[in-house]
Phi, psi and omega in degrees: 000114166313130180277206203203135225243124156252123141269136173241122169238141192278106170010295202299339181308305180290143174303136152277136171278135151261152165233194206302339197256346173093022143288147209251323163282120169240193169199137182334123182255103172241159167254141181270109144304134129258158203229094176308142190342307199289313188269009144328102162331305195266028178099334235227101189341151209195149158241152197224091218287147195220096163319106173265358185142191190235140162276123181309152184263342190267302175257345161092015151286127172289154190262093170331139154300330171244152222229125162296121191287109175305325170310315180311104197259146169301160178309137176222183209261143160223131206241120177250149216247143187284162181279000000 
């Protein structure tokens, strides 16, 4: 089992995420399930709420958890002309 690494890095340090639209704020984006009788504890239909991520508070795009790397660039073709 890999041990587990604590940073303490001080708030003022960190980036704020944004989003495309420049909003800063988000609020909890869930989906709701249902979870039928037969696989139910209590017997009984049940909903069962599943976090898919955070929502812009200005335009209502969910927001990915992980921050895309701007750097990563795709595979590229590079074609070189023969001798």
């Amino acid at each position: 089992m890999a041990e587990q690494m604590n940073i303490n890095v001080p708030i003022e340090y960190l980036r704020d995420r944004l989003c495309k639209c420049g909003g800063k704020v988000f609020l909890q984006a869930m989906i709701l399930k249902e979870i039928p009788a037969l696989y139910s504890p209590s017997g009984k239909i049940e909903t069962m709420m599943v976090q898919v991520g955070f929502k812009c508070e200005i335009c209502g795009e969910l927001m990915s958890l992980r921050p895309e790397d701007k750097t990563a660039e795709g595979p590229k073709l590079i074609l070189a002309e023969g001798n």
